[in-house]
C-alpha positions in Angstrom: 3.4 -2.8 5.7 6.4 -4.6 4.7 7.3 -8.3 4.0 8.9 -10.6 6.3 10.3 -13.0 3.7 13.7 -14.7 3.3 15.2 -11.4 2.7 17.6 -9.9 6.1 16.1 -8.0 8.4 16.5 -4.3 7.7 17.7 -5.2 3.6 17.9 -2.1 1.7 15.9 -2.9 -1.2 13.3 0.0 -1.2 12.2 2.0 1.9 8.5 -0.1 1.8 8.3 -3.4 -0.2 5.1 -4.3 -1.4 4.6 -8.3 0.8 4.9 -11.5 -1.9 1.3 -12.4 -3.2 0.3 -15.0 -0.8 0.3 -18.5 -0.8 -2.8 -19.7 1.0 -5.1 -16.4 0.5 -8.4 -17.3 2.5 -11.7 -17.3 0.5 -14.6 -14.7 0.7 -16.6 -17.0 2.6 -13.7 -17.6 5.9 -13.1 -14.4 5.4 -17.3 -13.6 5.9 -17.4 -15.4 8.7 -14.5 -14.0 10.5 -16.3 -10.8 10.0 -19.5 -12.0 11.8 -18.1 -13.8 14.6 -15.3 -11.1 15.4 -17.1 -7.5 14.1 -20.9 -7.7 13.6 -21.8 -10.0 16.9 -19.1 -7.8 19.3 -20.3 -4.6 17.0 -24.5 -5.4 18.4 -23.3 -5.9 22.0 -21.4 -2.0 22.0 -24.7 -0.9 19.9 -26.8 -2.2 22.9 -24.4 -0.6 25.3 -24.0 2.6 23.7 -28.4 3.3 23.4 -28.1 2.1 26.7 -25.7 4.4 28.1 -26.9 7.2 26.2 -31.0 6.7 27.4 -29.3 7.1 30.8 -28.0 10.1 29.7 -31.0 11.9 28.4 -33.6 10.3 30.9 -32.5 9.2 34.5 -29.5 11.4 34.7 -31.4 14.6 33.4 -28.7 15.1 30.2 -25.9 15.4 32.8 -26.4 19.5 33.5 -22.5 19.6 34.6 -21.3 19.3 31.1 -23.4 22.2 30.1 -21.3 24.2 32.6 -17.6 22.4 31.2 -18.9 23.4 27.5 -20.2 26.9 29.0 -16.1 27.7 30.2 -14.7 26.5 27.1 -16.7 28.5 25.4 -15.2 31.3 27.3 -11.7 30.4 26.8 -12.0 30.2 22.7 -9.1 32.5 21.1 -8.8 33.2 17.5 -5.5 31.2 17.1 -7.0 27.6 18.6 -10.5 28.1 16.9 -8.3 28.4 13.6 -6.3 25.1 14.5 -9.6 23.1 15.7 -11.3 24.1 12.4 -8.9 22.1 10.6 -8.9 19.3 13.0 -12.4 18.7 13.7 -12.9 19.4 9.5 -10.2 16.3 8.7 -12.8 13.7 9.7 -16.1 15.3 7.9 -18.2 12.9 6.3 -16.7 12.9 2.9 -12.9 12.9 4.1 -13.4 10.1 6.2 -15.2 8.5 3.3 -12.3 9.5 0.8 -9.4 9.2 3.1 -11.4 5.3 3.8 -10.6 4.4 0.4 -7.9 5.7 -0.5 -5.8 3.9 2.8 -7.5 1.0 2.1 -6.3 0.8 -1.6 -2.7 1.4 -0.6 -2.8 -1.1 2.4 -3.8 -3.7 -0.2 -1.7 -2.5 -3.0 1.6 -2.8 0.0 0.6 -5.9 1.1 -0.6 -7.6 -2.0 -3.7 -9.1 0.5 -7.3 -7.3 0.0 -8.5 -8.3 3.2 -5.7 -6.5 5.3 -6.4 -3.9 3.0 -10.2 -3.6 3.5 -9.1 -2.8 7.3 -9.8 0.6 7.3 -12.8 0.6 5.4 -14.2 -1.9 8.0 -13.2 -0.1 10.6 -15.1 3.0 9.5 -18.0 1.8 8.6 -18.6 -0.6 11.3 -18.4 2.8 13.3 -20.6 4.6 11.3 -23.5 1.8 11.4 -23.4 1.5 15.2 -23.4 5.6 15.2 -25.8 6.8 12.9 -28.5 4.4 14.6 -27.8 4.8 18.3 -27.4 8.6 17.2 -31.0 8.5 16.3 -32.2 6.4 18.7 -30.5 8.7 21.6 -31.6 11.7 20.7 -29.6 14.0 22.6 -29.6 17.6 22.0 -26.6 19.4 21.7 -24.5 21.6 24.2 -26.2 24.9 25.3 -23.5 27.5 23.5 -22.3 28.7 20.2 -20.6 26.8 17.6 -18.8 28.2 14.7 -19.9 25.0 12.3 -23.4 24.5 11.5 -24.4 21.4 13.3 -24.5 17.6 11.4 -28.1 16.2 11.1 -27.5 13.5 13.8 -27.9 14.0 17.7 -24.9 14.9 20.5 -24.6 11.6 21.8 -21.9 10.0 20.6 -19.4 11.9 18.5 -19.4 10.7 15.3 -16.1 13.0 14.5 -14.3 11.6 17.2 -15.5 8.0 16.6 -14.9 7.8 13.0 -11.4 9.3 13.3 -9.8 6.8 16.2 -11.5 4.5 14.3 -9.9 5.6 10.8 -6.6 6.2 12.0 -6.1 4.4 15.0 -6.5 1.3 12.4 -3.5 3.0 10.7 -1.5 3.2 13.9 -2.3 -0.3 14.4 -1.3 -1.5 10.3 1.6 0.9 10.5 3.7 -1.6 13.3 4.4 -4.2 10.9 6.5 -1.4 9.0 10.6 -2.6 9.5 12.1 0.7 9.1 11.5 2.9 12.5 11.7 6.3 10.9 8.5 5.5 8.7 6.8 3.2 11.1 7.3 5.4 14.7 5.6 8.8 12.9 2.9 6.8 10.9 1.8 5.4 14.1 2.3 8.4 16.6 0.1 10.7 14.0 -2.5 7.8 13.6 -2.5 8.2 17.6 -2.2 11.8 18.3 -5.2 13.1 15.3 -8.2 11.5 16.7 -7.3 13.3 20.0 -6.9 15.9 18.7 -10.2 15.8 16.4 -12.2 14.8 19.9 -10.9 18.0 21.5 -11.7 20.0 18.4 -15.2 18.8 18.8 -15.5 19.9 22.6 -14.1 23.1 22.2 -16.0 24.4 18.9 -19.0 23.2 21.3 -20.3 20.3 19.0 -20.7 17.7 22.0 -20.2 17.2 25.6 -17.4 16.1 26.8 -19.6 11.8 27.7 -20.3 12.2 24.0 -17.0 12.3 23.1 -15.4 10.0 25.4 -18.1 7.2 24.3 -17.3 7.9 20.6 -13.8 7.4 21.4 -14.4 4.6 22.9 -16.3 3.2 19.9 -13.6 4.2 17.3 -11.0 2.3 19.5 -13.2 -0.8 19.0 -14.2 -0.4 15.9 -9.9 -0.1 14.8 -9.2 -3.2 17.4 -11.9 -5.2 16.1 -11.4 -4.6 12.4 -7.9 -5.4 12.9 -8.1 -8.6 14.7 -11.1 -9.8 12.2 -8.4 -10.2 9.6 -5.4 -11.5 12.0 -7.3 -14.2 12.3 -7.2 -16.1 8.8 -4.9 -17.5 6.6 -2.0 -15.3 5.8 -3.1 -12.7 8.2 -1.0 -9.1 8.4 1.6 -11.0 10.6 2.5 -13.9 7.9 5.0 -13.3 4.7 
């Protein structure tokens, strides 16, 4: 998150330099309507798919009963070393540290790059996620997978993962942020972990036997648009993430 000024390529002057205050910020209102053309219209179309999809599930394709069996082995394969390790990686996206971690990015994006709506990228991207989840969740109704689980189960249905959703969708908007960094040695492992937790979070969720293995695909999925989408809904005005 570093500027592209006059200054050379690669200058020494500080490891991440906060971007100039910009010179043509774009108002509330372009800013508004980026939002609706680019994140809520594309954002009720994936709703629509995601009910869709999921009714399938539940109705026509009688809750997919071959999942039950994949959840039913991993079950079986559970040690005591990897359920320590996918407790702390399916616990990193809970509700309230997604919330937190939300707002706390999202504060140092904008105080980097001196532009709040670059900054409000990760807070977009999570709760554009977390609308289209909580209400397709509800609509969907799925039940969960037929084994134990060493976490007592969230409120909402199975189908789709909100875990796995709201971390590609948290970090992979990181990942995304994290390539206009010039120095490779902070911008490479930024964007590789922003990559590598919300895999790891989805199989955390599979194997501690919170959702099938369609949930958690589809609420990949979702997180991946929600990061691209939030992303792209602020490349495209006025001094957007590319510009000095």
């Amino acid at each position: 998150m570093t500027t592209t000024s006059s200054e050379p390529h690669g200058s020494k002057q500080g490891l991440i330099r906060r971007w100039p205050p910009a010179a043509h910020p774009p108002t509330v209102g372009e800013v508004g309507k980026q939002l609706l053309r680019r994140a809520v219209l594309p954002g009720l179309v994936v709703w629509l798919v995601i009910v869709t999809l999921g009714l399938l599930i539940v109705g026509p394709l009688n809750d997919l009963p071959i999942e039950n069996t994949w959840s039913k082995q991993m079950e079986a394969a559970r040690t005591p070393g990897w359920n320590d390790l996918t407790h702390y990686w399916s616990s990193s996206t809970d509700t309230w540290m997604t919330i937190g971690s939300g707002i706390v990015l999202s504060l140092l994006v904008w105080f980097l790059t001196r532009r709040w709506w670059v900054g409000m990228v990760p807070v977009l991207a999570i709760t554009l996620e977390a609308t289209i989840f909580v209400t397709a969740t509800h609509i969907v109704g799925r039940q969960r997978p037929d084994v134990s689980r060493p976490d007592p189960a969230p409120p909402t249905s199975s189908f789709p993962s909100g875990h796995a959703a709201a971390a590609m969708a948290l970090w992979l908007s990181i990942a995304l942020l994290s390539m206009r960094i010039e120095r490779a040695w902070i911008r490479w492992p930024l964007t590789i972990f922003g990559v590598v937790l919300p895999v790891l979070v989805a199989f955390a969720r599979f194997y501690r036997g919170a959702h099938h293995v369609s949930d958690i695909v589809v609420g990949m999925l979702l997180g991946i648009f929600c990061a691209l989408t939030a992303v792209r809904s602020v490349r495209q005005t006025r001094e957007a993430p590319q510009a000095a």
